[in-house]
C-alpha positions as CSV (number, residue, x, y, z in Angstrom):
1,X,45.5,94.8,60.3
2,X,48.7,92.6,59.8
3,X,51.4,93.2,62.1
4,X,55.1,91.5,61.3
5,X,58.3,91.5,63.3
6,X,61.6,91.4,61.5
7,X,65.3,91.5,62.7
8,X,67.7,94.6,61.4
9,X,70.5,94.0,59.6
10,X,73.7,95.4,60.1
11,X,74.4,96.9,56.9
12,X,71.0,97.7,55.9
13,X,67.8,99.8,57.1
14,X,65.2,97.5,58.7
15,X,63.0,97.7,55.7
16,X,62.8,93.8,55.4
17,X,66.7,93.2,55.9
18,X,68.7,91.3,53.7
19,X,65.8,89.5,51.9
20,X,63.5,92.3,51.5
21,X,62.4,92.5,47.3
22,X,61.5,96.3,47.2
23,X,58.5,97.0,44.8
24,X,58.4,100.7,44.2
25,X,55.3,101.6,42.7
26,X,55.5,105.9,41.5
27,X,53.4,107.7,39.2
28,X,51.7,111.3,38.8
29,X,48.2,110.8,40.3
30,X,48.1,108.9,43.6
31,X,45.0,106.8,43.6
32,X,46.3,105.5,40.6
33,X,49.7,105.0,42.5
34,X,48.0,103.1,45.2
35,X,45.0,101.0,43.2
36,X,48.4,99.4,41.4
37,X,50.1,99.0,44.6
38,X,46.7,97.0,45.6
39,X,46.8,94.8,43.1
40,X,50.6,94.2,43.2
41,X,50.0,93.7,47.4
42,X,47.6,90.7,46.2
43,X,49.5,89.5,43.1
44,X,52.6,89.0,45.7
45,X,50.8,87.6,48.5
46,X,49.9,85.2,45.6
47,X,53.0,84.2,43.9
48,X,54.9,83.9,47.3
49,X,52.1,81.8,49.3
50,X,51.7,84.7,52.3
51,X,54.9,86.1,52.3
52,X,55.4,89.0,54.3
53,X,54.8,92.3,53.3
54,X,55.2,96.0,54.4
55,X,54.4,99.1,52.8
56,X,55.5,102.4,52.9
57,X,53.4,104.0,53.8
58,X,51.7,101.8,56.4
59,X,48.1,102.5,54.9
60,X,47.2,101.7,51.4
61,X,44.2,103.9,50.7
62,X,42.9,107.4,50.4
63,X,41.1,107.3,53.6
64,X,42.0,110.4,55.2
65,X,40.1,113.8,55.2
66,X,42.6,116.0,53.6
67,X,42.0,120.3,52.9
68,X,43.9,121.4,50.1
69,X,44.4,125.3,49.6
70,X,44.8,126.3,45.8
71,X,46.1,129.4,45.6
72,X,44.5,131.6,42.4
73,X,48.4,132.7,41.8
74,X,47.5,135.6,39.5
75,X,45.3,137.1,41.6
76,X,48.7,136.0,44.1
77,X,50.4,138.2,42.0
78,X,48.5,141.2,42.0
79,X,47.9,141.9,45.3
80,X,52.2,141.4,45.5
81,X,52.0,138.5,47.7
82,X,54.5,135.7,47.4
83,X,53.7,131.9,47.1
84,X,55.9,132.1,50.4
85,X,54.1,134.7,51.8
86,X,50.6,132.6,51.1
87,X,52.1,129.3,53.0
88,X,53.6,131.2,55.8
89,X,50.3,132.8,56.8
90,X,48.4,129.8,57.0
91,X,50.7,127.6,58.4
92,X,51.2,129.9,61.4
93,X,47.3,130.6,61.8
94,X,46.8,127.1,61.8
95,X,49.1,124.5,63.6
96,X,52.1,126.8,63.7
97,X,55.0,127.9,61.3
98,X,58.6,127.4,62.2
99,X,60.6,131.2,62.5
100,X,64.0,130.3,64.0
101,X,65.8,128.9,66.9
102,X,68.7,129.7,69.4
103,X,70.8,128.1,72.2
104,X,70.1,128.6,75.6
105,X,73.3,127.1,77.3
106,X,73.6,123.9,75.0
107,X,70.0,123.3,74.3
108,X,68.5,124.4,70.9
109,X,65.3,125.7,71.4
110,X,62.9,126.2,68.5
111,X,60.7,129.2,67.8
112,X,57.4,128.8,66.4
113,X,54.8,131.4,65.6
114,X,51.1,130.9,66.6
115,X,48.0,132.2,65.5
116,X,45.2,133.6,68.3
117,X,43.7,130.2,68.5
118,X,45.3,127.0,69.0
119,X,42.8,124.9,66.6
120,X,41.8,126.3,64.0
121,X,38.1,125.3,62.7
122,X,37.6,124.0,59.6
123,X,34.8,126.6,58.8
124,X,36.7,129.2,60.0
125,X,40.1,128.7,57.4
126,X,38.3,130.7,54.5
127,X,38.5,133.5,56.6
128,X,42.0,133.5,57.4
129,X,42.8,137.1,57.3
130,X,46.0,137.8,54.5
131,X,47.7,141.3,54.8
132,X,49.1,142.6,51.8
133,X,51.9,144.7,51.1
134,X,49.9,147.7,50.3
135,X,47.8,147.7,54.0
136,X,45.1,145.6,52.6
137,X,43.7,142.9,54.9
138,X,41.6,140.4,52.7
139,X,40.2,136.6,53.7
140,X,41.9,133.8,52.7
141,X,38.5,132.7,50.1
142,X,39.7,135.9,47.9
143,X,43.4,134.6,47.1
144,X,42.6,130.8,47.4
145,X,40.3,128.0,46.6
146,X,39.7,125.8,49.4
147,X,38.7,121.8,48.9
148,X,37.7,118.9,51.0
149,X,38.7,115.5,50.0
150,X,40.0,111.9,50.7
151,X,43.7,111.5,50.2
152,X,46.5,109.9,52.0
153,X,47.6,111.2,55.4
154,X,51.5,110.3,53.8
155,X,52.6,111.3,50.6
156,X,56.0,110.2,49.9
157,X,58.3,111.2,47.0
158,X,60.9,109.1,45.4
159,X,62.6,111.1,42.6
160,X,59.7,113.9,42.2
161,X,57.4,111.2,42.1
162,X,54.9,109.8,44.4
163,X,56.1,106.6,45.5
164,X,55.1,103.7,47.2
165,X,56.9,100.9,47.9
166,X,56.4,97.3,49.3
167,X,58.6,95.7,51.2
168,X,57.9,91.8,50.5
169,X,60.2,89.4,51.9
170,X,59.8,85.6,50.8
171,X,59.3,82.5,52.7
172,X,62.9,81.3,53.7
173,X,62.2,78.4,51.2
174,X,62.4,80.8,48.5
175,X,66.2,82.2,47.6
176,X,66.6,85.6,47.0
177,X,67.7,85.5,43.7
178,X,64.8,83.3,43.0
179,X,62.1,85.9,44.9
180,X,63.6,88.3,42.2
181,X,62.7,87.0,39.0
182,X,59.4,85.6,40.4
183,X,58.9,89.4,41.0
184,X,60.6,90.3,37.5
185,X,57.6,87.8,35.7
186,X,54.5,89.0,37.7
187,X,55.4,92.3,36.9
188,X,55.9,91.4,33.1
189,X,52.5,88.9,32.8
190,X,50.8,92.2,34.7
191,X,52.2,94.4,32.4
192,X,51.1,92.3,29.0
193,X,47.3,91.9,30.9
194,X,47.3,95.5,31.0
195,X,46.3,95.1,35.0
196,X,49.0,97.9,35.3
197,X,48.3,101.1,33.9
198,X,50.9,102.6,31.6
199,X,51.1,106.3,33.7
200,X,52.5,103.9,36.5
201,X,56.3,102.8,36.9
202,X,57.0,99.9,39.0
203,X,60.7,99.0,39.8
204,X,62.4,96.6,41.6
205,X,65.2,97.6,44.2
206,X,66.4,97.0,48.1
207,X,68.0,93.9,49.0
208,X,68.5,92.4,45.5
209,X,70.0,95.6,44.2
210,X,72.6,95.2,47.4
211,X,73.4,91.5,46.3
212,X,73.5,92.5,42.7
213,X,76.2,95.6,43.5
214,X,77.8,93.0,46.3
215,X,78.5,90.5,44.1
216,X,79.7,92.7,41.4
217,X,82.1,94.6,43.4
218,X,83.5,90.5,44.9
219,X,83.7,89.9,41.6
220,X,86.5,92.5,40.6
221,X,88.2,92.7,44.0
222,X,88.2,88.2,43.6
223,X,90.0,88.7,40.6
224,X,92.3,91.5,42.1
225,X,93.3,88.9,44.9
226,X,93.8,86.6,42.7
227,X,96.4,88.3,40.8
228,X,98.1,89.5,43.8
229,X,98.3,85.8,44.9
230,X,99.9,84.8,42.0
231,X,102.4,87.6,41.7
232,X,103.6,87.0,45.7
233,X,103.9,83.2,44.7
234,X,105.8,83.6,41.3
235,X,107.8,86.2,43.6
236,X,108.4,83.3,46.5
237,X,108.9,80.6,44.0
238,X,110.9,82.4,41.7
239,X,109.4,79.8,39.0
240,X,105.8,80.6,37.0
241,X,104.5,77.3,36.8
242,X,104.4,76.2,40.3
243,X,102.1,79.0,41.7
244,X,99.6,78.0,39.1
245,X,99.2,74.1,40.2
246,X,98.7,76.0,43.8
247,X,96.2,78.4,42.3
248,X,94.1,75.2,41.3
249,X,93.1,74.9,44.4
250,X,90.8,78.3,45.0
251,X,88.3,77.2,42.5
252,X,88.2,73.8,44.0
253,X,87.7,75.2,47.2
254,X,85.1,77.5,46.3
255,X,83.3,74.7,45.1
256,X,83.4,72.7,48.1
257,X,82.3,76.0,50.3
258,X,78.9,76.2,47.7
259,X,78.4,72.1,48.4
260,X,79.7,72.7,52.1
261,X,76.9,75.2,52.7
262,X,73.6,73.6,50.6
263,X,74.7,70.4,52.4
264,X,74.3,71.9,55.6
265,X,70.9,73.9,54.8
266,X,69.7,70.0,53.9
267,X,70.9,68.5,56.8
268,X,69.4,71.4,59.0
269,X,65.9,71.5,57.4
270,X,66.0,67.8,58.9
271,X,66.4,68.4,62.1
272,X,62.5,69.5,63.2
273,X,62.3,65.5,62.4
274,X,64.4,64.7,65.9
275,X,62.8,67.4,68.2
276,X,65.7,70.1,67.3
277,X,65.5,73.8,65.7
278,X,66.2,74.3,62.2
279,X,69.1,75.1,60.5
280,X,69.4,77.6,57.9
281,X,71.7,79.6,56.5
282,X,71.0,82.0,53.0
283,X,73.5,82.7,50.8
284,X,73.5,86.5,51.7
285,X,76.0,89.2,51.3
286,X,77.8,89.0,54.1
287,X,78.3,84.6,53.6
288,X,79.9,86.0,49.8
289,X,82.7,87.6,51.9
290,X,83.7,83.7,53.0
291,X,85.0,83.5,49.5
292,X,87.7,86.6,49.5
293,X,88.6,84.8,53.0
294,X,88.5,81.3,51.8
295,X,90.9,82.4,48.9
296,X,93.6,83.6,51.3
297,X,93.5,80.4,52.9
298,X,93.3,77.5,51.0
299,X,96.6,78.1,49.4
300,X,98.1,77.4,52.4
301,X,98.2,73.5,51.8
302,X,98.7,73.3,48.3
303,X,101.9,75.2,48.7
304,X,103.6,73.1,51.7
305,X,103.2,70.1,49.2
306,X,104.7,72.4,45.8
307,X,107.3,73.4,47.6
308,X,108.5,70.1,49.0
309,X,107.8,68.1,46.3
310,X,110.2,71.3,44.3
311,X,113.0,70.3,47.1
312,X,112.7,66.9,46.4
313,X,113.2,67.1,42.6
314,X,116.6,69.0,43.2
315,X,117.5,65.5,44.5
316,X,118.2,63.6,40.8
317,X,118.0,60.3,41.6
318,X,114.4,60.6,42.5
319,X,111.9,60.5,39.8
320,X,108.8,63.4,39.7
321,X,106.3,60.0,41.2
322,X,108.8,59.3,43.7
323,X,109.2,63.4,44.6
324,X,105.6,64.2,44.8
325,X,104.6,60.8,46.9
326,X,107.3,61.8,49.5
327,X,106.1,65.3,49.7
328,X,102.5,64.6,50.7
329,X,104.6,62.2,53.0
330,X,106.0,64.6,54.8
331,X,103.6,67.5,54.7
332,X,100.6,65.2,55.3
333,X,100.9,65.4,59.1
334,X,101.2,69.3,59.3
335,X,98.7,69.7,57.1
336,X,95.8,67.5,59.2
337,X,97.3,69.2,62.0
338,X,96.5,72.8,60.8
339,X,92.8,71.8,58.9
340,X,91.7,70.2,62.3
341,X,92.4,73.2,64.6
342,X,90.9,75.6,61.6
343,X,87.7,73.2,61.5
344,X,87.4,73.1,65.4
345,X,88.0,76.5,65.7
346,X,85.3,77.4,63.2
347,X,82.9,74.7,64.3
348,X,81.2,76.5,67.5
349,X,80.5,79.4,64.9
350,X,79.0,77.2,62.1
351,X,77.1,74.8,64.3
352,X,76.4,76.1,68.1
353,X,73.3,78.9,68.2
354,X,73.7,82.1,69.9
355,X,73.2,86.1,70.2
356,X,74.6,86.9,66.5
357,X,75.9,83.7,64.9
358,X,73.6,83.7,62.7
359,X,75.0,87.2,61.0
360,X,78.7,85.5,60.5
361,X,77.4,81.8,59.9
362,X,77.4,82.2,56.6
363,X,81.4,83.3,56.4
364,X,82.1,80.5,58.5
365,X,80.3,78.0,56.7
366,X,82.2,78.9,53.5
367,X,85.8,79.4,55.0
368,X,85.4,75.7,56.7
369,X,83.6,73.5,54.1
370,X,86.2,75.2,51.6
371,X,89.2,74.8,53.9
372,X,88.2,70.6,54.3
373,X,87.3,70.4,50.5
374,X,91.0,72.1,49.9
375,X,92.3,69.5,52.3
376,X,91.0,66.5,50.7
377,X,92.1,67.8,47.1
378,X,95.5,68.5,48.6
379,X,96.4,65.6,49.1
380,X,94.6,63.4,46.1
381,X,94.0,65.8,43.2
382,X,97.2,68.3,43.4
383,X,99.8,65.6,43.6
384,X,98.1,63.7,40.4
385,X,98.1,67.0,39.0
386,X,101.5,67.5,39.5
387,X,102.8,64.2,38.2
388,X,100.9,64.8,35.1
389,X,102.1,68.0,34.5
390,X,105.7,67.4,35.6
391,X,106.3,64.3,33.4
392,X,105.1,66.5,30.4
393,X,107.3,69.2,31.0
394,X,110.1,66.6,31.3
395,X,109.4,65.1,28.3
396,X,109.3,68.0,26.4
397,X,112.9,69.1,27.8
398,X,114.0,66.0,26.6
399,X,112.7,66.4,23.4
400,X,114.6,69.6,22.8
401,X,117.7,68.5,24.2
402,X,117.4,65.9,21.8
């Protein structure tokens, strides 16, 4: 027996969290269902180097006794018995059928409905007395075939079918993206070996779906925000140029969040080296959210420098090199001033252990390696930028004036 322990997550069951790979293996005939989940168990346990790995349910194989009663429904039928009828009976001569409930006060109390004995021999179910509609009392051996077998003491149904699924989580080494299509290819090179059988449908789901719908729906609502952005700057600026040398910035900044937070996964894998815990921080759903905060952010720099460097060109005597150089003058001590207190203020998150930092690392990872990326750029990319764009657009003025 292999037993794991595994943190919940917050916006998911606990069936592996946000790095389970969910394998679920369904099909007609369940020994079929579970030699393919077998082999799938090993193939996995394989291809990730002992990752692990849970199943639902807990026990893959038909070890347990099982009785199945097969009704003989035409002979159901003409003694005017319903398939009901047949369950009801032997349910309540056996372990007991459910009938109803009430409230006493404000407790709900159920009502169950026992046969004479409590346990009912095995021996004794084919005599299960039935009574009829018409009077008759007959055994339950004249309406019903009655076998012994080994089955599952689960059977679980995904769809109509019978499902099973495994849970496998990867080694943190492994990204979850990664884990996916390692999964996608050992169910494809099983397929072609013909080590699956062709009744049996194996799909991938759980975690990897989430990131895939995740990343989707950050997708459309990025470029949402990004429109309103622009629109509430052309709106501020009353111009339609200037908000998009400020709009520069996002993607730069979203690139230094990505370097930001592989930079800090390297750095933290090092630190077993000098006696300290390890640092690591997957890029999970919850770390994507960083970049619809990050956007709303790191505009904020970039538009103290467009809009002084814009006062300064109403001056005429200055020249656009002149304008923008005193701009990042003036705005280059705010600007410090506000990134430092940011940083520091997101530091203890990023950084510092604790009860549940590890849930929001990930957003504040992004939001401060993007807000000092946006900083740096502010103040050496965006006014070169400018120049270079500015001394065009002069240039072509005076070419039509001309």
């Amino acid at each position: 027996m292999r037993a794991f322990a595994s943190k919940g997550s917050i916006i998911s069951s606990n069936d592996g969290g946000t790095r389970s790979i969910n394998l679920d293996v369904a099909g007609p005939d369940l020994a079929t269902v579970y030699g393919a989940a077998n082999t799938l168990y090993r193939e996995a346990q394989a291809l990730f180097g002992n990752p692990r790995i849970q199943s639902q349910p807990s026990s893959l194989s038909l070890d347990q006794p099982l009785i199945q009663i097969r009704p003989d429904w035409a002979r159901v039928a003409e003694l005017g018995i319903s398939a009901e009828a047949v369950g009801f009976s032997v349910s309540a001569l056996g372990e007991g059928a459910y009938v109803d409930d009430f409230f006493l006060d404000d407790e709900k109390i159920d009502i169950y409905l026992y046969g004479p004995q409590a346990s009912l021999p095995l021996d004794q179910l084919p005599n299960l007395p039935l009574h009829t509609p018409d009077g008759y009392t007959l055994p339950l051996s004249a309406v019903a075939r009655i076998d012994e077998t080994m089955d599952t003491s689960v059977i679980r149904r995904v769809d109509g079918s019978r499902t099973v699924t495994l849970n496998v989580i990867p080694p943190a080494s492994i990204a979850l993206e990664a884990g996916v299509e390692q999964a996608e290819a050992m169910l494809e090179r099983l397929r072609q070996e013909g080590v699956l059988p062709s009744t049996v449908d194996v799909s991938i789901s759980g975690a990897s779906d989430q990131l895939n719908a995740t990343r989707e729906a950050l997708t459309g609502n990025f470029l949402i925000a990004i429109v309103i952005v622009y629109l509430l700057l052309v709106a501020i600026f009353s111009h339609w140029g200037y908000p998009l040398l400020i709009l520069t910035s996002i993607p730069l900044g979203v690139v230094g969040g990505i370097m930001g937070l592989a930079a800090m996964n390297g750095v933290g894998s090092l630190l077993p080296l000098i006696g300290m815990a390890p640092l690591s921080q997957p890029f999970d759903m919850i770390t994507m959210l960083g970049f619809l905060i990050l956007m709303g952010t790191v505009v904020n720099n970039p538009i103290l420098v467009v809009d002084q460097a814009r006062r300064r060109l109403h001056d005429k005597t200055l020249s656009v090199q002149e304008a923008v150089s005193q701009a990042v003058q003036t705005r280059l001590r705010p600007i410090a001033i506000t990134t430092l207190t940011t940083l520091c203020g997101l530091s203890p998150l990023v950084f510092l252990p604790g009860e549940g930092t590890e849930l929001y690392r990930g957003v504040g990872a992004i939001v401060l390696f993007g807000l000092l990326g946006t900083a740096i750029v502010t103040v050496t990319f965006l006014p070169a930028l400018m120049i270079s764009v500015l001394n065009i657009t002069e240039r072509r003025s005076a070419r039509s004036q001309a």
